[in-house]
C-alpha positions as CSV (number, residue, x, y, z in Angstrom):
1,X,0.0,0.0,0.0
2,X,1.4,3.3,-1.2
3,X,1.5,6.0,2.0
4,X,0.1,9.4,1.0
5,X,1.5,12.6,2.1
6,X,-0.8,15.2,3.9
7,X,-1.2,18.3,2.4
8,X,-2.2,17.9,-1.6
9,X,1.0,20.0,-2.2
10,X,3.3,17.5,-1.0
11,X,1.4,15.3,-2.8
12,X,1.5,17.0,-6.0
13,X,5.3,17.4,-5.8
14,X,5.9,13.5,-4.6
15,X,3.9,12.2,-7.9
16,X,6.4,15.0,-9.9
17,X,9.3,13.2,-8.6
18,X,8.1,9.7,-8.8
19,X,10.8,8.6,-11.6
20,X,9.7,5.4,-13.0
21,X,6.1,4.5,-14.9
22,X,4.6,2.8,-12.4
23,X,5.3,4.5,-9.4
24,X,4.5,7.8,-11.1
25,X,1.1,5.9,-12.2
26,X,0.4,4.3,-8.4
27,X,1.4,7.1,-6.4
28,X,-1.1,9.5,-9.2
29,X,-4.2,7.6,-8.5
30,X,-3.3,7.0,-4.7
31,X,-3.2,10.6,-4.4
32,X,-6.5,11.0,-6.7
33,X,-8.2,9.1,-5.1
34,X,-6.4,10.7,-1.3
35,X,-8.2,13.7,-2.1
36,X,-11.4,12.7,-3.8
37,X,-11.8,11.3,0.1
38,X,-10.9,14.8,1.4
39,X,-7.7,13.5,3.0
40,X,-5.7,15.7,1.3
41,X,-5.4,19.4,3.0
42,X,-4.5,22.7,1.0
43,X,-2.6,24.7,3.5
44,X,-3.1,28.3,3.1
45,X,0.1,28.9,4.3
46,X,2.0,26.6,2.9
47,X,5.1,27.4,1.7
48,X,6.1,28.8,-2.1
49,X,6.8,26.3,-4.5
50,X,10.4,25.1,-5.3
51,X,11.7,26.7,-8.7
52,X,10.7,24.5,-11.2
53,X,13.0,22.0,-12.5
54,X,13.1,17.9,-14.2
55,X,10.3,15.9,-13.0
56,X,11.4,12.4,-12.0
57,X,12.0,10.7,-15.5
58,X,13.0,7.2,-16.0
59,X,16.5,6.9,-17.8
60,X,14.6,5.8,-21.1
61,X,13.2,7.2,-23.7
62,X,16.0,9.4,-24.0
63,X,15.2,13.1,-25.1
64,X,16.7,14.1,-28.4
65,X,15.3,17.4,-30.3
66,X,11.7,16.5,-32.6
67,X,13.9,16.8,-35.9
68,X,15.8,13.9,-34.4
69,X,12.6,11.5,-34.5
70,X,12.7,9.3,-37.5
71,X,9.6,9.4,-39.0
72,X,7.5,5.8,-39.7
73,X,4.5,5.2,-41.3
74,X,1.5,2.4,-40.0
75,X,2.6,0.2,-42.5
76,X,4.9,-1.8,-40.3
77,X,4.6,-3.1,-37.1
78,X,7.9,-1.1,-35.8
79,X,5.5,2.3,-37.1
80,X,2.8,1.5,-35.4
81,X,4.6,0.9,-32.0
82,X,6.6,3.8,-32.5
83,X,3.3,5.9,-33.1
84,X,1.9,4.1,-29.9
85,X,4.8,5.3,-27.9
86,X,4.9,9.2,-28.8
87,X,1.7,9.0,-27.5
88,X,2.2,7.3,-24.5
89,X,5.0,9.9,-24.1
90,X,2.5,13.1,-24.4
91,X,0.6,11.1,-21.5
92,X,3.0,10.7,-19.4
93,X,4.2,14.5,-19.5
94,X,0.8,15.5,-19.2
95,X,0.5,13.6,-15.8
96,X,3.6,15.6,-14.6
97,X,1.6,18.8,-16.0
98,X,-1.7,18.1,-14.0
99,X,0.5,17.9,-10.8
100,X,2.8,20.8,-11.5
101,X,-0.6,22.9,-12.1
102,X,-1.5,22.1,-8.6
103,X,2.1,22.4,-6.3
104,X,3.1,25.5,-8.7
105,X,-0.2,27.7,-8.4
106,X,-1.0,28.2,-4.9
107,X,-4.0,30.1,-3.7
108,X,-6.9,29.4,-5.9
109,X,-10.4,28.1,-6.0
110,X,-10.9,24.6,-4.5
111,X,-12.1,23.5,-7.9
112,X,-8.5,24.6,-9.8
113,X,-7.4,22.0,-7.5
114,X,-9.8,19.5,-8.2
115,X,-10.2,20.0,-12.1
116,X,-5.7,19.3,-12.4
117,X,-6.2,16.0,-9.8
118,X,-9.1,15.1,-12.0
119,X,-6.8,15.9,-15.0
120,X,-3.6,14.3,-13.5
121,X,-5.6,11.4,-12.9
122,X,-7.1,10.9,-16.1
123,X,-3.6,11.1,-18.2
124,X,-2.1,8.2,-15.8
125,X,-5.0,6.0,-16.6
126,X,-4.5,7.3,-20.9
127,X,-1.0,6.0,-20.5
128,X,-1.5,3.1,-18.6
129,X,-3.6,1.9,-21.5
130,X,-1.5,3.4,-24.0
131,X,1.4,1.2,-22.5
132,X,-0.6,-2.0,-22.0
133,X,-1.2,-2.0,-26.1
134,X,2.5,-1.1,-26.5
135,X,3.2,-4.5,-25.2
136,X,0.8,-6.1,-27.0
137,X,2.6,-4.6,-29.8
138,X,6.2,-6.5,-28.4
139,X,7.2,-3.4,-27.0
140,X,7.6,-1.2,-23.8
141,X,7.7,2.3,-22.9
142,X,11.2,3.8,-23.0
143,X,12.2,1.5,-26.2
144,X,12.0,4.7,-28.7
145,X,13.4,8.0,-28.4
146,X,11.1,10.9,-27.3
147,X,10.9,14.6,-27.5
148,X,10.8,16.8,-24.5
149,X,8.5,19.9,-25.8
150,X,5.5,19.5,-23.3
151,X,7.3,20.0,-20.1
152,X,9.5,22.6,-21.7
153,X,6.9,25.0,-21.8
154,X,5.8,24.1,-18.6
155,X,9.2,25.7,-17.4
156,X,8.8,28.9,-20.0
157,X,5.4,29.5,-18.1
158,X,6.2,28.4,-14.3
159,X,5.5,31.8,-13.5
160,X,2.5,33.0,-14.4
161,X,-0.9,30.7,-14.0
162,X,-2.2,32.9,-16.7
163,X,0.6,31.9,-19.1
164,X,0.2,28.2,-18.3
165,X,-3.5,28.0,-18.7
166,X,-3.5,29.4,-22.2
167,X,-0.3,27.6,-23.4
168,X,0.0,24.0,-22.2
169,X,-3.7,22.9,-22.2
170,X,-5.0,25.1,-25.1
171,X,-1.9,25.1,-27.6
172,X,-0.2,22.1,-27.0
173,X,-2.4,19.6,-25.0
174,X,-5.7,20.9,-27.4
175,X,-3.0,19.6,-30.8
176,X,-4.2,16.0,-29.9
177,X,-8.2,17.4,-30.8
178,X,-6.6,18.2,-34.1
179,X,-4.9,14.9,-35.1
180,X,-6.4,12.2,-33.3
181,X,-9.1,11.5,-35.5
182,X,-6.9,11.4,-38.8
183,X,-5.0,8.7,-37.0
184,X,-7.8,7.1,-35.8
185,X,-9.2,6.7,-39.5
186,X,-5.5,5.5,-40.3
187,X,-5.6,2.9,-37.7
188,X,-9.0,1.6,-38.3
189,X,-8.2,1.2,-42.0
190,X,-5.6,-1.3,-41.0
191,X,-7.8,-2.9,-38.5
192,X,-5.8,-1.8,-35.7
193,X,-9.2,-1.3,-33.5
194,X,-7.6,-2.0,-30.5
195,X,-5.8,0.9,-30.6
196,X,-8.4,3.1,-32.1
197,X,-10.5,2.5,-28.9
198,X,-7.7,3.8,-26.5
199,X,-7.8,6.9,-28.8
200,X,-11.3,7.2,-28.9
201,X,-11.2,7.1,-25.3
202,X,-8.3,10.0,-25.1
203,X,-9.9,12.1,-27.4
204,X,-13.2,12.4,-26.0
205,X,-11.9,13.1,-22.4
206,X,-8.8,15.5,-23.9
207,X,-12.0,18.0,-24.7
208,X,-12.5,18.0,-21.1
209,X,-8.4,18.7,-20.1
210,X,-8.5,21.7,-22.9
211,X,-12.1,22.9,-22.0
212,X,-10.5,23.3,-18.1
213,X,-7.6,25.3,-19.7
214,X,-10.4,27.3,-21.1
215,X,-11.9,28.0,-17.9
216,X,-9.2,28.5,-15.7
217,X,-7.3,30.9,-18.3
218,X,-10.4,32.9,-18.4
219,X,-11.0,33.4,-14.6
220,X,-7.0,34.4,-14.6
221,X,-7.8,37.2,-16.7
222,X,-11.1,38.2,-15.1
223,X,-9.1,38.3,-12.2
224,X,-6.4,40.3,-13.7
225,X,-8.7,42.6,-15.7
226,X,-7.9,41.7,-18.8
227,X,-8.9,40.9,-21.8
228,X,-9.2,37.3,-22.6
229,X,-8.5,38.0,-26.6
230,X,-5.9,40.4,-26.5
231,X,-4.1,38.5,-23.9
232,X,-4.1,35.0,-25.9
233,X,-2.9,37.0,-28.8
234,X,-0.2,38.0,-27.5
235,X,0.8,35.1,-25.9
236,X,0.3,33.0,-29.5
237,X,2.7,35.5,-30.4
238,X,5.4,35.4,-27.6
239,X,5.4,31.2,-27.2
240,X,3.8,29.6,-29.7
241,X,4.9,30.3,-33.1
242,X,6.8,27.4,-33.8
243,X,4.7,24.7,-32.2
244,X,1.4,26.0,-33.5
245,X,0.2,23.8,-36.8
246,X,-3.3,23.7,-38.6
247,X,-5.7,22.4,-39.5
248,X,-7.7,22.6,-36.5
249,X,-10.6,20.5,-35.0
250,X,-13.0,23.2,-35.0
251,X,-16.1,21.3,-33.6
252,X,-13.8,19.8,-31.0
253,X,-12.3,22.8,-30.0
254,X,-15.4,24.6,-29.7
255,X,-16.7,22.2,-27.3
256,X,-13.0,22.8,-25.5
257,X,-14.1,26.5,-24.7
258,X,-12.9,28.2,-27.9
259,X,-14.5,31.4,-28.6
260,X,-14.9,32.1,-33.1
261,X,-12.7,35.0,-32.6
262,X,-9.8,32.6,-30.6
263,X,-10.5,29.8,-33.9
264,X,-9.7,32.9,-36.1
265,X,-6.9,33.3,-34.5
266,X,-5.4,30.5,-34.1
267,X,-5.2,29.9,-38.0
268,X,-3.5,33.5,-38.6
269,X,-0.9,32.3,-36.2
270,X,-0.7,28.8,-37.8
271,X,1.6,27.7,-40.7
272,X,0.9,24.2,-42.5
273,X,3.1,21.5,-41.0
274,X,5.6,20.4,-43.4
C-alpha cells in the first residue's frame, strides 16, 4: 500500500518526482483518489513552491530534439509501435503537468485544484492503456526515443498561471483534438481497433483537459482585468509560433471552450506543418 502525504501540495510534488512508470502511475491515482476522500489538505500557508525544474524521468526514452525522431508510417509493425509510444510519451508528461498545475499555483479556488487532480488522474490511466497495447505490440515504454517539448513549456510559463492555462492545455495539450481522429481513420483502415478504442477514449476526455484550460485561463484574466482575446494573442505571439500547426478541430475545440474570434486566430498564427 502506497502512503500518501498530507497536504495535496506534498502530494503534488511527490507524484512529480516519482521517476519510474509505475510509481508515477500508483502514487497519481493513490493521491486522486487521497483527495477525492478529502484527506488531502490545502494549507493556506503553505510554503512557495520550489523553482521548477526535471520531474522524476526514468533513464529511457531518452530526449533528443523533434527533428531527431525518424519518421515511420503504420505500414509496419515497428510504425505503429513507434506511433503508440509518442503518444504514450504526451501522456505521461501530461500527468507531470496536471501535478505541476496544482504544487506550482498556490492560492486558488478549490475547484482549480480538483479540475488538475481530476486531470492528473485521467492522463495516468490514458498512458497506462496506452502502454498496455505497446506491449501487446512487443514493446515497452522507453524503447523509442522521445521529444521533450510538453514539459519545456511548462518551465517557459512556471510563472504566471495565466501563461500556463492558455499555453500548455490550449496550444499544445488541445494539438491531440486536431490529429487524433486522422490517425484514428489511419488505424482503423488497418484494422488496428484495438488501438483506435484507447484513442477514442483520449480524445473524447482530452475536450474536457483543454475545456478546463479554457476556464481557468479565463477566470486568470477576469481576475487580472484583462482581456481574454488580446491576452491570448499575444501570448500565440510570444510562445507559440513554432509549435502551432493547422488544420484545427473546429467542432472539437469549440466544445473545449474556444471562442470564433480565438479559432480565427489561431489559423493566422498557424503555418501548415511540413
Amino acid at each position: 500500500m502506497i502512503a500518501t502525504p498530507a497536504t495535496l501540495f506534498d502530494a503534488a510534488r511527490a507524484c512529480l518526482d516519482a521517476a519510474t512508470p509505475q510509481a508515477k502511475v500508483e502514487l497519481t491515482f493513490a493521491c486522486a483518489q487521497a483527495f477525492a476522500r478529502g484527506e488531502l489538505v490545502t494549507p493556506a500557508d503553505a510554503p512557495a513552491p520550489e523553482p521548477i525544474r526535471m520531474p522524476g524521468r526514468p533513464t529511457k526514452p531518452a530526449l533528443v530534439h523533434p527533428r531527431e525522431l525518424p519518421k515511420r508510417g503504420f505500414g509496419t509493425a515497428e510504425g505503429r509501435a513507434a506511433f503508440v509510444h509518442a503518444i504514450a510519451h504526451i501522456e505521461f508528461n501530461a500527468i507531470d503537468l496536471g501535478w505541476d498545475a496544482v504544487y506550482r499555483f498556490r492560492g486558488l479556488p478549490a475547484q482549480f485544484y480538483a479540475d488538475w487532480v481530476g486531470v492528473a488522474n485521467d492522463e495516468a490511466r490514458h498512458f497506462q492503456l496506452l502502454r498496455g497495447r505497446l506491449q501487446e505490440l512487443g514493446y515497452d515504454y522507453g524503447d523509442f526515443d522521445a521529444h521533450n517539448g510538453l514539459w519545456e513549456m511548462a518551465e517557459k510559463t512556471a510563472h504566471d498561471g495565466l501563461a500556463r492555462m492558455a499555453l500548455v492545455p490550449r496550444v499544445l495539450e488541445a494539438r491531440g483534438l486536431d490529429v487524433t481522429p486522422g490517425m484514428i481513420v489511419k488505424l482503423r483502415s488497418i484494422g488496428d481497433t484495438a488501438t483506435v478504442a484507447i484513442l477514442e477514449t483520449i480524445l473524447r476526455e482530452e475536450v474536457g483537459h483543454v475545456a478546463a484550460g479554457s476556464r481557468w485561463f479565463r477566470w486568470y484574466c477576469e481576475r487580472a482585468g484583462v482581456d481574454p482575446h488580446p491576452r491570448f494573442r499575444e501570448l500565440l505571439a510570444e510562445y507559440a509560433r513554432a509549435v502551432l500547426y493547422g488544420p484545427f478541430n473546429f467542432p472539437a475545440r469549440s466544445e473545449a471552450g474556444f471562442d470564433d474570434e480565438e479559432l480565427r486566430m489561431l489559423e493566422a498564427f498557424a503555418g501548415p506543418r511540413d
